[in-house]
Each structure stands twice: as structure tokens, then as C-alpha cells.
C-alpha positions as CSV (number, residue, x, y, z in Angstrom):
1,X,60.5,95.7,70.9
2,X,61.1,99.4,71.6
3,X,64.5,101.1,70.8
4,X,65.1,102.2,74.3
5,X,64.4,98.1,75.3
6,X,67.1,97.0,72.9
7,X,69.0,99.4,74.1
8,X,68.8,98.3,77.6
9,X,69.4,95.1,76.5
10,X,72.8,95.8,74.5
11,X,73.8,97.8,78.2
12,X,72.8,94.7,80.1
13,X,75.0,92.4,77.6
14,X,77.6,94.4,77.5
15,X,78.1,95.1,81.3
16,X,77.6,91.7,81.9
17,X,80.2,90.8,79.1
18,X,82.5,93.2,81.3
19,X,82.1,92.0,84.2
20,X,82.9,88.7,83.0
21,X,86.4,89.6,81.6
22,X,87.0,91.3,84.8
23,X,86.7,88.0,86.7
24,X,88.4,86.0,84.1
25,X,91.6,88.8,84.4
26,X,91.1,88.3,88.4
27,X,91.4,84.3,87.8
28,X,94.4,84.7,85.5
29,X,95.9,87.4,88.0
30,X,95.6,84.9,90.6
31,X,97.1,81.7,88.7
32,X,100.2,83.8,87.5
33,X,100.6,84.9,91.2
34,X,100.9,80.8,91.9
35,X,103.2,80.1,90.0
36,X,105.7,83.1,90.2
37,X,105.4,82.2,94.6
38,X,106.5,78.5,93.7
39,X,109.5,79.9,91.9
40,X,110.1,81.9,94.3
41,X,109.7,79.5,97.6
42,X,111.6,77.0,95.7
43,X,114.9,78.7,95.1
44,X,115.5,77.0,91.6
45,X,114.2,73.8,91.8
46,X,110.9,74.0,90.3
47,X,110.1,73.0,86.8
48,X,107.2,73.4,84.9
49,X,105.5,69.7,85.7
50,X,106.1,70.4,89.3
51,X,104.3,73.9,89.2
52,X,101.0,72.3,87.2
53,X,101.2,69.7,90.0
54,X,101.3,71.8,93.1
55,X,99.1,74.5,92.3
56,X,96.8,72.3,90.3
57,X,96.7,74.3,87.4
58,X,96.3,72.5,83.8
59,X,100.2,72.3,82.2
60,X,98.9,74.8,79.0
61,X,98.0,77.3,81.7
62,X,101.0,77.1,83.5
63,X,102.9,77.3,79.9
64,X,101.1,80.3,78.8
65,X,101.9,81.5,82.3
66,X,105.4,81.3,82.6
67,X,106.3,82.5,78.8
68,X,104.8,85.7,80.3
69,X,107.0,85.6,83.1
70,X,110.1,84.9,81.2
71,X,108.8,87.8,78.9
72,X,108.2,90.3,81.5
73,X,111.6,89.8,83.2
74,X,110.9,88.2,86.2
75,X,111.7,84.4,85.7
76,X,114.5,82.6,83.7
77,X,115.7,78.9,82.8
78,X,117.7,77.3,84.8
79,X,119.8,74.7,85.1
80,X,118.2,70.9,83.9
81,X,116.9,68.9,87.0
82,X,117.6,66.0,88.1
83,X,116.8,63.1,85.5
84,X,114.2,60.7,86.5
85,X,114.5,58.2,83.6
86,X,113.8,60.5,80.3
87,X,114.8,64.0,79.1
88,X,115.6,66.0,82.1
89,X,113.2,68.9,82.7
90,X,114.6,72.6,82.7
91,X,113.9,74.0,86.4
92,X,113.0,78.0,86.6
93,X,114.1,80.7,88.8
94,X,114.3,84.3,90.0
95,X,115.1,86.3,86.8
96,X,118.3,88.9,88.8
97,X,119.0,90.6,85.3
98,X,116.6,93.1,85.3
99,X,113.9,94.4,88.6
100,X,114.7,95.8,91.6
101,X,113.1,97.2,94.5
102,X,114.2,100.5,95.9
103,X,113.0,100.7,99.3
104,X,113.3,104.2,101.5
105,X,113.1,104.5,105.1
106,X,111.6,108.3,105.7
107,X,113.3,109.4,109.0
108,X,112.7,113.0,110.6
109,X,116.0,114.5,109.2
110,X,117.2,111.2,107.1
111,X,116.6,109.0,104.7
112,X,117.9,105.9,104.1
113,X,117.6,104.2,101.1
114,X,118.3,99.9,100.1
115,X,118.1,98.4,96.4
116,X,116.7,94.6,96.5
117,X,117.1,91.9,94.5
118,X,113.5,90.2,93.4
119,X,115.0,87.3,95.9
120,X,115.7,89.5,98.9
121,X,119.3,90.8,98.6
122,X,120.4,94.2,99.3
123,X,123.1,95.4,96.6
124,X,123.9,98.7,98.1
125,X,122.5,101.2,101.3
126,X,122.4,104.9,101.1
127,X,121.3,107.5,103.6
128,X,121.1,111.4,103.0
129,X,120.8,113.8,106.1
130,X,119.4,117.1,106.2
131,X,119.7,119.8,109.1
132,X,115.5,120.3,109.3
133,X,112.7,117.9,108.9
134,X,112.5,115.9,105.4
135,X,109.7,117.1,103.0
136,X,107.8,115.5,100.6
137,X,110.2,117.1,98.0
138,X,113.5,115.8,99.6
139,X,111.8,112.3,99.3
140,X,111.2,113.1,95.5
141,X,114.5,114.0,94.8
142,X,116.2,111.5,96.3
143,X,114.3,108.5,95.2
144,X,114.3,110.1,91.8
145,X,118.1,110.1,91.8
146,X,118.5,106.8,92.9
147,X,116.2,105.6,90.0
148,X,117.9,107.4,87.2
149,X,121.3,106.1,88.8
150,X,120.7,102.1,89.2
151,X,121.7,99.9,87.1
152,X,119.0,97.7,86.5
153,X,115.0,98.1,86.2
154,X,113.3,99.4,89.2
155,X,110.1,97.5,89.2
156,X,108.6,99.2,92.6
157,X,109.4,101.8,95.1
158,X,108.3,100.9,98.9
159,X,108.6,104.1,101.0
160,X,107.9,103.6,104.7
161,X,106.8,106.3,107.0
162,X,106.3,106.9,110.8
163,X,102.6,107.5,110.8
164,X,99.2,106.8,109.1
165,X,99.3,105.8,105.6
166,X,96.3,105.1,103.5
167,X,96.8,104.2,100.0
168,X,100.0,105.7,99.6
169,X,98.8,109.0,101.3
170,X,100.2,110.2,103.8
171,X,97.2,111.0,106.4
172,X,99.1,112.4,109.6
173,X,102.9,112.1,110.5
174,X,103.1,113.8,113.6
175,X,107.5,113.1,113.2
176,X,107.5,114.9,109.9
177,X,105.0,117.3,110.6
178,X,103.2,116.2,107.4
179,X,99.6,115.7,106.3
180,X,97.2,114.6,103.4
181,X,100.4,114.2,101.6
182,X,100.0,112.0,98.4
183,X,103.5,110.5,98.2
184,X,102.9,107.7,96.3
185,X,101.6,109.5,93.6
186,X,104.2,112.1,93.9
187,X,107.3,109.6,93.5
188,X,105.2,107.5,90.3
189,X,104.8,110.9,88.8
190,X,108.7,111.8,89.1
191,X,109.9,108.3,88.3
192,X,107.8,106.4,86.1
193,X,107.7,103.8,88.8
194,X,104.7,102.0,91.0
195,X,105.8,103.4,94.1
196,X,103.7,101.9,97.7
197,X,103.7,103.6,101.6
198,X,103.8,102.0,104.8
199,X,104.2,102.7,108.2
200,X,106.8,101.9,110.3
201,X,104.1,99.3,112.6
202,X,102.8,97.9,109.2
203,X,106.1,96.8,107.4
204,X,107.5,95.2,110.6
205,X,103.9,93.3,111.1
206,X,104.0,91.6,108.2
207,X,107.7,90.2,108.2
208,X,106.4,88.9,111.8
209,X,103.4,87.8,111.2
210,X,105.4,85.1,108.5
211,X,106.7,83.6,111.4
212,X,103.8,81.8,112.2
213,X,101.6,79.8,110.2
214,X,99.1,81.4,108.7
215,X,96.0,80.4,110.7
216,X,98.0,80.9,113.9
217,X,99.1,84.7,112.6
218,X,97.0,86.3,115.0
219,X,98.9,89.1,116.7
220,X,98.9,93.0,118.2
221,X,102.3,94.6,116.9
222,X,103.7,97.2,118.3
223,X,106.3,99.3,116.9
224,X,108.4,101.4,119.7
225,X,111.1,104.3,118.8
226,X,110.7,107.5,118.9
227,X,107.4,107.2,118.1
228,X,104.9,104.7,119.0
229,X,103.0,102.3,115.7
230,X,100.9,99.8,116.4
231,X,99.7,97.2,113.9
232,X,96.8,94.1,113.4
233,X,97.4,90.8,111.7
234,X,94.7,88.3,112.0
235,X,95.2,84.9,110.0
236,X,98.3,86.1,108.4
237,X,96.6,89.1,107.0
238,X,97.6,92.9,107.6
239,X,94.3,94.5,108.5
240,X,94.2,98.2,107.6
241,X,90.8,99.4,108.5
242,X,88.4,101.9,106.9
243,X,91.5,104.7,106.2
244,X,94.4,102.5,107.2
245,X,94.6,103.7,110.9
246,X,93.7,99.8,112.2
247,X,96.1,99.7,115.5
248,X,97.3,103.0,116.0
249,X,97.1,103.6,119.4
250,X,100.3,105.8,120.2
251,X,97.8,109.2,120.4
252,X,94.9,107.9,122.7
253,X,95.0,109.6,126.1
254,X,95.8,107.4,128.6
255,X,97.5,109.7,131.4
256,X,93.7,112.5,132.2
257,X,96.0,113.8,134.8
258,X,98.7,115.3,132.9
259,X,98.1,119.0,131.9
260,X,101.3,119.7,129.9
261,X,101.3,118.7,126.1
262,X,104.8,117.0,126.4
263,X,103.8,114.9,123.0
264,X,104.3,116.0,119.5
265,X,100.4,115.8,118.7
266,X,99.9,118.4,121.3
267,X,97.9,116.3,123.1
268,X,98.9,116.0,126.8
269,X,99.1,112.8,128.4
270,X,98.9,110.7,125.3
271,X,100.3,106.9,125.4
272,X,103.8,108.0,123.1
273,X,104.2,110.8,125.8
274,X,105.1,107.9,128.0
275,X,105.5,104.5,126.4
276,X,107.6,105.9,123.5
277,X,111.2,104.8,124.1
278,X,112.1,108.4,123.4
279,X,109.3,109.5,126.6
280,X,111.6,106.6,129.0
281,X,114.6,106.4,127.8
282,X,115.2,110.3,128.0
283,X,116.2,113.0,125.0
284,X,119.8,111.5,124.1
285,X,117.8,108.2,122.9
286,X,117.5,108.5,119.2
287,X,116.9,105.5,116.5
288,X,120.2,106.7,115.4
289,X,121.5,104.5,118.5
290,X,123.2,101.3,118.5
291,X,121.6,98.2,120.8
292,X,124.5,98.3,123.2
293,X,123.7,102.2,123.8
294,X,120.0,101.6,123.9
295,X,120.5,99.3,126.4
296,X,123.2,101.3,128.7
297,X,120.4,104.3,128.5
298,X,117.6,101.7,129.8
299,X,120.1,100.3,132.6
300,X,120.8,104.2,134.2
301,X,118.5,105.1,137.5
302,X,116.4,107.8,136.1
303,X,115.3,105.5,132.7
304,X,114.6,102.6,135.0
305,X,111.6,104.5,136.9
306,X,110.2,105.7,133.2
307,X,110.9,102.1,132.3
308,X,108.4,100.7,135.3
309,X,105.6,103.5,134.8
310,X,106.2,103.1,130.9
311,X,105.6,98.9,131.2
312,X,102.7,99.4,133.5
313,X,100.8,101.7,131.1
314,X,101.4,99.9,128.0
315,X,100.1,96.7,130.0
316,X,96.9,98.5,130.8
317,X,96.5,99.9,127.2
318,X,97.4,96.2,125.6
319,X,94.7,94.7,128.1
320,X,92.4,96.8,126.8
321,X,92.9,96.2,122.7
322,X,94.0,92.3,122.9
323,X,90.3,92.6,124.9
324,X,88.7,94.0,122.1
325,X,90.0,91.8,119.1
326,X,90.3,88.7,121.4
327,X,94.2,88.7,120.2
328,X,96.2,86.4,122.0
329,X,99.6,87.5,121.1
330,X,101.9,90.5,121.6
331,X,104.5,91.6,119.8
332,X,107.0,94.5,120.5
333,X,109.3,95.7,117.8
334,X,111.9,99.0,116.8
335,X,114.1,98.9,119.4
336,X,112.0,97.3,122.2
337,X,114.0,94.5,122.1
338,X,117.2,96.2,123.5
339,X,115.3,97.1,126.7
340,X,115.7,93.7,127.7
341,X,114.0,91.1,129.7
342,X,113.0,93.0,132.8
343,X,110.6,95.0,130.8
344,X,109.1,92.3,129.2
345,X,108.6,90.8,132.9
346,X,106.9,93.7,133.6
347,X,104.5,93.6,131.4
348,X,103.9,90.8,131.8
349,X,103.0,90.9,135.3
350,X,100.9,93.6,135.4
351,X,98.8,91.7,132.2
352,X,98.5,88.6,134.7
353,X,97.8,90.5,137.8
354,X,94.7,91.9,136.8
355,X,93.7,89.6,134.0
356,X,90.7,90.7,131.7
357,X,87.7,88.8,132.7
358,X,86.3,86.5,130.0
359,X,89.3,87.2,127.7
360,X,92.6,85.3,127.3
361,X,95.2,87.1,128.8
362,X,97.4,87.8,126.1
363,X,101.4,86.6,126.0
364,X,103.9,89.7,125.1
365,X,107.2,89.3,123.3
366,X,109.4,90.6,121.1
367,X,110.0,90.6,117.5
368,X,112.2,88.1,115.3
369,X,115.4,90.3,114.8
370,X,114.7,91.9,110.8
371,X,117.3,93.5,108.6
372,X,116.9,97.4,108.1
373,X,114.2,97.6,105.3
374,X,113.2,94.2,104.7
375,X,109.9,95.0,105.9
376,X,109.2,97.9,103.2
377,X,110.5,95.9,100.6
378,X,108.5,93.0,101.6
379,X,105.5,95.1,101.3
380,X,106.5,96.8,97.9
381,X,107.3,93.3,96.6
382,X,103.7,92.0,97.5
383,X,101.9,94.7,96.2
384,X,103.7,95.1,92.9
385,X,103.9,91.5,92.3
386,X,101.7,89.8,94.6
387,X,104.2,87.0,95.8
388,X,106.0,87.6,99.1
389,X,109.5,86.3,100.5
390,X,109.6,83.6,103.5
391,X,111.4,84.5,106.6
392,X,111.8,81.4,108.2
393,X,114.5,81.3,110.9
């Protein structure tokens, strides 16, 4: 045999070697992922017997598995369970020495920021506000602060943004005038810390979407504010698209008549430019607002005729997408909710007046009331560690 055959050979070998390991690290990735999310669902009362029977891994695996867990700082013993005739076995739980999660909400002109526990608690809430639009460097600074100040490990940063994110860059944020902005990167590189993006659309999506079972998770979300997000979750899964743009919808052009560019993307007529709760609910609506206010703004005569026209669009534009991805369920989030039922009716109505022909016409709701950054830290926690919380009602 030549050289340059053995040599091929050795390559072939070797990458196949490779690629070998690679699956077996995917596998043991996976397994360790089980077990941590049966800690976590069962809020103390799992045991190492119980783990090996759910998931159906062998008891040495599960072992192996949870000494690195314990090692890494994630799970501790807990108390002894409840004796079934022999030794009692030691149950396992959440290890609330050491990780956090900082999460920060990126806002036009403030930033609000919320340290989580790895079981969901929020220890303390900041904001910062600044007279001009945030920049990437204001976002820097003050997640950097907050990780030199906490008092325990910060195991992941989830930063969520109002616009189009793709793997933690920033592709277009027509709110903070930003673009091709690597923030991700730029917050690891300051803190030492994995640090995740996602939209405003995306981290509410995917606390709703856990509302349903999985298989049933089939839903349109859209996020209404100042701006307009929309989001996709089929079978319980966030779908992101080929540069993380799946469901954005708020900058298609759905008014051809108008001929001003009344929307921040300079585009006139786009769906924001009337849907956004900003576009009805007139300038003095901010997200600064409380519910009560929201709703006192959606109740006076000149918001109430944006309201209709506003209703009627969306309805047309939802027709259209639930259409397209044969999505049977709608779901409006932000601060939809405090425009109250006579909206939704609306909708509603125009969806069943001129149904789509061949396609279920789809039901329109709104979201599961969420605590203030649940969503990002939801998100940060699943990509970091691969587990996510349950949000039951």
C-alpha cells in the first residue's frame, strides 16, 4: 500500500473516531439534560432511583451524572425521602448557593435589569434611564456592573431586545436605531459570562407556548407595544427561521394607500404604523404605562376609531399567516391584553366574516399574564443549561 493510501486511511479513521466522540458527547449532553429537568420539575423530591426510573437511564449513568452536577454547582442533597421499608434514599434539588441568571430588558431609553434564582425567583430588579437612545455600550456597562456586583455566580446573561436577533446579533432594531450589532459577544467579552438575545415576540412565545402540551403548542404570537413582534411555535418549539426573522410581520406593508412614512422603518403604511398600540392608542401611550392607564387611553373617542381600523387590519394580516402555516391559534401579548374584550371581538369577527377558504379559521386570544422578564430568563436558562421552568397556572 502507497503512503498517500495509509495516509488516507489514518484521515478516514481518525475523522470517523471524531465523529464518534462527538455523538457520544451529544448522548451524554442529552442524558445529563434529563436528569438536571427531573430535579428541576420535581421541586426536591427526586432521588437518584427515581431519576434512573423515569428517564430510563442505567443507575451508574445517572450516578456519574449527578456527581457532575453536584460538582458543577447546580444540584445539591436534600433532605432523606420518605422510607419505604430500608435505608431512606437522599432526594436532590436545585443547588441556590451559587448560579444566577441576570436577565436585561433593553428598552429605547431604559434598561431594566432582574437576577434569578436557577428555580425561577427574582432576588432584586434594577432599571437605569438615560435621556437618548441606549447603545450597545450602555448595555455593556451596565450588565457588567451588575455582574461584578452580585453576590453569587452568574451562570448566563439573557438580554432581550425589540427587534430581530439571530445568534445573539442584533440584525435590525428599528427602536434603538441599531444594526449588525453583536451583543452577545460584546457582553461575554466584558463579563466572562455566556450571555444569549431574544426579542421581545420570542421570549414571551416560549413562556406561552408551555401552556399547552407540547403536541398541541401550535400558535402565531404576537407581541404589541410600541412596536409590533411576532413569533412561531409549532409542537412546543420556537421556530426561528434561516436568520431568526420567522414571524416578524410588524414591517410588511399593508396600508399601499398611505404616502407619509409615519413608521420608524421609513416605510409608509407598514402594519406597526397602525396595529402598534403606540399607532392606536396615540403618542402619550408608552410601555412605561400601567394596565389601568392603558386601558383609560383605549376607552377615549379618538383611540376607539384607531382601535376598529387597527383590529380590522391585524385580522386581515393574521388571516393571511395562520393561512400560510395552517396555525390554528392566536396569541396577543405586551400590553394587548389591557385593550380589553371588545378588541378581541373584533378580531374576531372580521376572522369569521370572511373566513380563509380551505383553512381553519384561526381562534385569537390573549396571553397568560407573565412576570416582567421571565420570558428572557426562561430563554437564557434553556440555552445555557438546556432544562426549562414549567409555568403551569
Amino acid at each position: 500500500m502507497s503512503l498517500d493510501a495509509t495516509e488516507g486511511l489514518r484521515r478516514e479513521k481518525a475523522d470517523l473516531l471524531e465523529r464518534t466522540y462527538a455523538v457520544q458527547r451529544e448522548i451524554r449532553k442529552a442524558h445529563r439534560v434529563m436528569a438536571f429537568q427531573q430535579i428541576l420539575d420535581q421541586d426536591g423530591s427526586a432521588t437518584r432511583a427515581k431519576i434512573a426510573r423515569d428517564t430510563g437511564l442505567n443507575p451508574s449513568t445517572v450516578s456519574v451524572i449527578l456527581k457532575e452536577l453536584i460538582d458543577d454547582g447546580l444540584v445539591v442533597d436534600g433532605d432523606p425521602a420518605e422510607s419505604t421499608g430500608g435505608k431512606p434514599a437522599t432526594t436532590l434539588k436545585i443547588d441556590q448557593s451559587l448560579h444566577r441568571i441576570l436577565t436585561v430588558i433593553v428598552r429605547p431609553k431604559r434598561l431594566r435589569a432582574a437576577l434569578f434564582t436557577l428555580d425561577g425567583e427574582v432576588e432584586f430588579l434594577v432599571e437605569e434611564d438615560h435621556s437618548r437612545l441606549i447603545s450597545p455600550d450602555d448595555v455593556v456597562g451596565f450588565v457588567s456592573s451588575l455582574v461584578s456586583d452580585a453576590k453569587r455566580t452568574v451562570g448566563a446573561v439573557g438580554l432581550q431586545i425589540p427587534g430581530a436577533q439571530d445568534g445573539g446579533i442584533v440584525l435590525e432594531s428599528v427602536h434603538l436605531d441599531w444594526h449588525n450589532i453583536p451583543l452577545a459577544v460584546l457582553v461575554q467579552e466584558a463579563t466572562g459570562v455566556p450571555a444569549y438575545v431574544v426579542n421581545d415576540a420570542d421570549a414571551e412565545a416560549m413562556v406561552e407556548g408551555a401552556y399547552y402540551p407540547a403536541a398541541a403548542a401550535n400558535l402565531y404570537f404576537v407581541h404589541m407595544g410600541a412596536g409590533l413582534g411576532g413569533a412561531i411555535v409549532s409542537r412546543g418549539l420556537l421556530l426561528s427561521g434561516l436568520s431568526g426573522r420567522a414571524g416578524e410581520i410588524g414591517h410588511v406593508r399593508v396600508n399601499h394607500e398611505a404616502t407619509e412614512a409615519t413608521c420608524l422603518c421609513g416605510v409608509p403604511g407598514c402594519l406597526e404604523s397602525v396595529v402598534s398600540l403606540q399607532a392606536m392608542l396615540g403618542p402619550r401611550y408608552s410601555e412605561e404605562l400601567t394596565g389601568e392607564e392603558i386601558s383609560a387611553l383605549a376607552a377615549e373617542p379618538d383611540a376607539v376609531a384607531r382601535l376598529e381600523t387597527g383590529a380590522v387590519t391585524l385580522a386581515r394580516t393574521l388571516r393571511l399567516v395562520c393561512a400560510a402555516l395552517d396555525i390554528p391559534q392566536v396569541v396577543l401579548g405586551g400590553d394587548a391584553p389591557y385593550l380589553g374584550d371588545r378588541f378581541l371581538d373584533l378580531i374576531q369577527r372580521e376572522l369569521r366574516t370572511y373566513p380563509a377558504m380551505a383553512a381553519e379559521t384561526p381562534t385569537v386570544v390573549y396571553a397568560h399574564p407573565q412576570r416582567e422578564s421571565f420570558g428572557v430568563a426562561h430563554y437564557a436558562l434553556n440555552r445555557a443549561f438546556g432544562v426549562q421552568w414549567s409555568f403551569r397556572p
